[in-house]
N, C-alpha and C positions, 0 to 999 in steps of 0.2 A: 504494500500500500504506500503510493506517494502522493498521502490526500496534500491539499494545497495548505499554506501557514495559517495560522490566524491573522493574524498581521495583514493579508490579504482581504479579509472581509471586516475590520476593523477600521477603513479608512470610510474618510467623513463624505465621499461624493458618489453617491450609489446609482448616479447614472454613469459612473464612469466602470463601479464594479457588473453593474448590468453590461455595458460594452464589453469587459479585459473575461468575461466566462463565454461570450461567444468561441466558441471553438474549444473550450477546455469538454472534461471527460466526467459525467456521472455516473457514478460505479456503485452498484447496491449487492448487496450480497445478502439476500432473505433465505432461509431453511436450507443452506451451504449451496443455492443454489447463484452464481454473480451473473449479473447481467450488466453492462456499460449503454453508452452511449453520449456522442459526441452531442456537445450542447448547440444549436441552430439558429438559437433565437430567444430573448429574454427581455422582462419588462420591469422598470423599476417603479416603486412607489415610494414615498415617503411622506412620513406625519404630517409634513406642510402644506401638502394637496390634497382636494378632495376625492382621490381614487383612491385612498388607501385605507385601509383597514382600523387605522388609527389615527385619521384627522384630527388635527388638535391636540393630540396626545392623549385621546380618550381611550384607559385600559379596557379592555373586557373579557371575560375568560377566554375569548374564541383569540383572539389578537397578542394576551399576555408575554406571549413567546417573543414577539417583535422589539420590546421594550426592555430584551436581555441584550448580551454582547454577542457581535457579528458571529460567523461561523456554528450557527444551528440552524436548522430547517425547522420552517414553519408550515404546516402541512393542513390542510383545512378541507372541508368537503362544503364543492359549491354546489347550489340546488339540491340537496341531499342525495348527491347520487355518487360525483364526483371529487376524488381528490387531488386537488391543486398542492403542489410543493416550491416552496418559495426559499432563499436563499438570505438568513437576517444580516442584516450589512450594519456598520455605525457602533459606536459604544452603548453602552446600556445605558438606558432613556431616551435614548433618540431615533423610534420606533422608523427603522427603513427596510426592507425586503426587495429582491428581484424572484418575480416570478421565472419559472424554465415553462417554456411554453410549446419546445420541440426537441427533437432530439435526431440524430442521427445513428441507427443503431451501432453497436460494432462488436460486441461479446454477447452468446448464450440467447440467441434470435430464436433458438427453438424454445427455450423456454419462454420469452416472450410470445412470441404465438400460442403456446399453450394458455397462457394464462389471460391471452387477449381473443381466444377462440379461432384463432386467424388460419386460414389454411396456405397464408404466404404470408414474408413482411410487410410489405407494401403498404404503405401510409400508418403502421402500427405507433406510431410517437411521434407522429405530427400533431401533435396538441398536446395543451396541457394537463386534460384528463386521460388522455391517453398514454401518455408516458410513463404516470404515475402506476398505473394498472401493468402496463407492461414490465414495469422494473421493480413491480412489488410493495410499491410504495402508500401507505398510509397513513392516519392519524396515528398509531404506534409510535413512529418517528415522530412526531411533534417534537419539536427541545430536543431533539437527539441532536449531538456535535455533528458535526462533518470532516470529524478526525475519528468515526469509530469503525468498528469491525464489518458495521451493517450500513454505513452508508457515509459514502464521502466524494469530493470532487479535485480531479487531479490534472497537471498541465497534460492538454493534447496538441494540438495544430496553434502557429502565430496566425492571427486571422489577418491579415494585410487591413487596414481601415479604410483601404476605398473602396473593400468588397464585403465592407457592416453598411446595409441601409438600416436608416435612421428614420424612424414615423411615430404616428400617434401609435397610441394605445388600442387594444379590443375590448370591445363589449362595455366600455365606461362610460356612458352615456349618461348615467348621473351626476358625474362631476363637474357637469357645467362646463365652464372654459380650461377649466385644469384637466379634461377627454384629449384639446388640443397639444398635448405636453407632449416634444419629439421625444419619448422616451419608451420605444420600444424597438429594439435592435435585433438584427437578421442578418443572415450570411445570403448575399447577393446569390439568386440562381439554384441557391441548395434546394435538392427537391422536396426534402423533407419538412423545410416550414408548415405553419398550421394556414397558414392565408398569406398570400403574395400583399 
């Protein structure tokens, strides 16, 4: 395991830690079973705007985890179906997360497909509920590090930065004018994003 330092998700500007994980590696290893995947695409939120989970700095038990220090997954089920896994950035209290929103497989696709019913990979973790299903991942993890035996993220590919686009966010459409916020990052051309 070469999960990344802390010191990495400890810095204060989480659109820049949502950019520098484009191309790094998520690696989960549930019931000795690991499955990876190359990251494609990610969105930052933080306490300052209203896309995020903790605007204004309001705790809630669903959000608590955000308000610790960087380098834990914040793991939450959206529409009670699915689980979104987020990535906490910043010191403790200064609620920021980058959601993983795609993935590009690269280790243990047949277990992925087992666990995504798939009879091929093909678009299996092009989203963000779908990633999570496919690599095992759920509210278990909540607060779990991203230094431990079951789940961590580690240097893959330098992404070049003329080949990160740079856009709004999905599905924020109650944030008002903070929806507008270039803060959703993507690897140009990768086919595995969740939406062009």
């Amino acid at each position: 395991m070469n999960a990344l330092p802390d010191s990495f998700y400890v810095r204060s500007d989480v659109t820049r830690i949502a950019k520098d994980l484009v191309g790094k590696v998520l690696v989960s290893t549930i019931n000795g079973q690991t499955t990876s995947g190359l990251i494609v695409e990610t969105e930052a939120y933080s306490y300052q705007e209203r896309g995020c989970h903790a605007f204004n700095s309001r705790m809630t038990e669903r959000n608590q985890v955000m308000f610790g220090a960087g380098g834990h997954a914040y793991v939450y089920l959206c529409y009670g179906v699915h689980h979104l896994f987020n990535v906490v950035t910043n010191v403790p209290g200064k609620a920021e997360a980058v959601l993983i929103r795609a993935l590009q497989p690269l280790t243990g696709e047949p277990v992925m497909m087992t666990r995504m019913n798939a009879v091929n990979q093909s678009r299996i973790t092009s989203g963000p509920g779908k990633l999570t299903k496919a690599l095992g991942i759920d509210r278990t993890l909540n607060g779990a590090t991203l230094r431990s035996s079951e789940l961590w993220i580690e240097m893959g590919e330098q992404v070049p930065l003329k080949s990160i686009v740079v856009t709004t966010r999905i599905g924020i459409d109650y944030a008002g004018k903070d929806a507008r916020l270039p803060w959703r990052f993507y690897w140009r051309g990768n086919e595995w994003i969740s939406r062009p």
